[in-house]
N, C-alpha and C positions, 0 to 999 in steps of 0.2 A: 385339122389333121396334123401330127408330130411324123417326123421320120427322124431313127436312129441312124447319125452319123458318125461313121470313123473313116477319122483320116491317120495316114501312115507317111511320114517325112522322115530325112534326116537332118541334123542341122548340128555344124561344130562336131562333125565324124559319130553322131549318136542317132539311134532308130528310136523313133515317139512313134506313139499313138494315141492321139485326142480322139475323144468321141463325146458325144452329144444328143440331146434328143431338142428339136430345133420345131419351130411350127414352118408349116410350107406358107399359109397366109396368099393364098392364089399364085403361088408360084411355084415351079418347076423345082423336083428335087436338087439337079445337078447345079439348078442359080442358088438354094439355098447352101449346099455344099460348099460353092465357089467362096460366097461371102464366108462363113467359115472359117474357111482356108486362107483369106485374107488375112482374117481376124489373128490368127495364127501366126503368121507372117510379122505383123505390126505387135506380135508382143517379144520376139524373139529379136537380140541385137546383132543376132550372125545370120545369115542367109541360108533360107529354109529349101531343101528340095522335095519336092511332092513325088511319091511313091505310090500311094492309092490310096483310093475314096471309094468306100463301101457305103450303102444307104440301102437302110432295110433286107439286105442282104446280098444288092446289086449291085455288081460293080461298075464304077460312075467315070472311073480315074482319067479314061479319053476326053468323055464330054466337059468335066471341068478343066482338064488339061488347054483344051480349045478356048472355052473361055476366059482361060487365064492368057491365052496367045493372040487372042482377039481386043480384049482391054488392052495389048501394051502395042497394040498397030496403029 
């Protein structure tokens, strides 16, 4: 099963929105988002801020926010 993700950052004073259609692969929408969101991170050379993640029409942005706060503990 795919779920449609978009994410909404700013990075270098500018509003993006990436989105995606990603496989879940036994896992949890908001761990596919997080990776993502990583992925995102590691292609930009200024410091990205997460605004929101939407998946399949839900909004996710807490639950990855947390994982994102949870990896840097």
């Amino acid at each position: 099963m795919n779920v449609l993700i978009q994410i909404f950052y700013t990075t270098n004073d500018n509003s993006v929105l990436r989105r995606g259609n990603y496989p879940l692969k036994n896992r949890k929408p908001d761990e596919v988002a997080y990776d993502f969101w990583k992925w995102i991170k590691k292609e930009h050379p200024y410091p990205c801020e997460l605004e929101k993640v939407i998946v399949n029409g839900e909004d996710l942005t807490l639950l990855v926010k947390n994982l994102e706060k949870a990896a840097h503990e």
